[in-house]
N, C-alpha and C positions, 0 to 999 in steps of 0.2 A: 590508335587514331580511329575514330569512327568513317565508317562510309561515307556520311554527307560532308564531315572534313577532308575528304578524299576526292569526294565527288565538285567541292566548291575549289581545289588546288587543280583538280585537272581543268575545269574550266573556262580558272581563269588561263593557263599554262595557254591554251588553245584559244582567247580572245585578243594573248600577247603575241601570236603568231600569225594571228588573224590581221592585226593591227600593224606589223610589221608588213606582210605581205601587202594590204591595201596600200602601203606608202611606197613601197618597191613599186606596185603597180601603178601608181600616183605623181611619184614624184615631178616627171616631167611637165606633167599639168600644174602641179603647184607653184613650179619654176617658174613657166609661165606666167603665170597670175603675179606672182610676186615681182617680175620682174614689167610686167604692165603697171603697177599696184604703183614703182617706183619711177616709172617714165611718166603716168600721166594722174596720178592721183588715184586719190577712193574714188567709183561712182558715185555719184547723188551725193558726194561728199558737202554740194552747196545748199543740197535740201537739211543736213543735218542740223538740231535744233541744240546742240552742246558742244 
């Protein structure tokens, strides 16, 4: 295996952990939102043009 195939596996290894952590860190806020999302609609949902 060359370096830069080595160097582009640990990367990503370390963006999927990254990614994981940010939602760990996250989730509660997302909750929220989702569950505002489902009580009172999108915002601006009646400026949408589609």
């Amino acid at each position: 295996m060359t370096r830069n195939c080595i160097k582009c596996e640990k990367s990503a290894a370390i963006a999927s952990v990254r990614a994981q952590q940010w939602l760990a860190e996250n989730r509660s806020s997302l909750e929220a939102s989702r569950q505002y999302v489902e009580k009172n609609g999108l915002p601006l949902a009646d400026y949408r043009n589609f």
